[in-house]
N, C-alpha and C positions, 0 to 999 in steps of 0.2 A: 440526563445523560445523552439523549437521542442531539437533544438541543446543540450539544457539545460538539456530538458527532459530525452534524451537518454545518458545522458551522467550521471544521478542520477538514471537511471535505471541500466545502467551497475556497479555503485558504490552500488545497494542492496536496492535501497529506491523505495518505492513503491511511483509513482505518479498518480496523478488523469487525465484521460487525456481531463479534461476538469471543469470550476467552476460547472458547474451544475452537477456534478457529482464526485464532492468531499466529500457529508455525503454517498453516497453508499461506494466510495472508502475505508473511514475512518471506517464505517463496517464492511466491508470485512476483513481490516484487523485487527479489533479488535477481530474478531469471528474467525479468523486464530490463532490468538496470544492465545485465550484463552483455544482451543482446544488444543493447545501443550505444555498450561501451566498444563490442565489437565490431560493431558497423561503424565505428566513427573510426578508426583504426583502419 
C-alpha cells in the first residue's frame, strides 16, 4: 500500500496518509483549492 501511495503522490494526487485522517486531508485540500480559486478571480 505504501508502494501505491508514493506512486499517486508522485502522479499529483494528494493522499491521506492514514483512514483517520482522511476528513483533515480532504480539508486541507478543499481550503487549498478554494484559496486559488479565489485568487484567480
Amino acid at each position: 500500500a505504501a508502494e501505491k501511495a508514493e506512486i499517486m503522490r508522485d502522479a499529483g494526487l494528494t493522499v491521506a496518509p492514514s483512514a483517520a485522517e482522511l476528513g483533515s486531508t480532504v480539508a486541507g485540500v478543499l481550503a487549498r483549492r478554494s484559496k486559488r480559486t479565489a485568487a484567480a478571480t
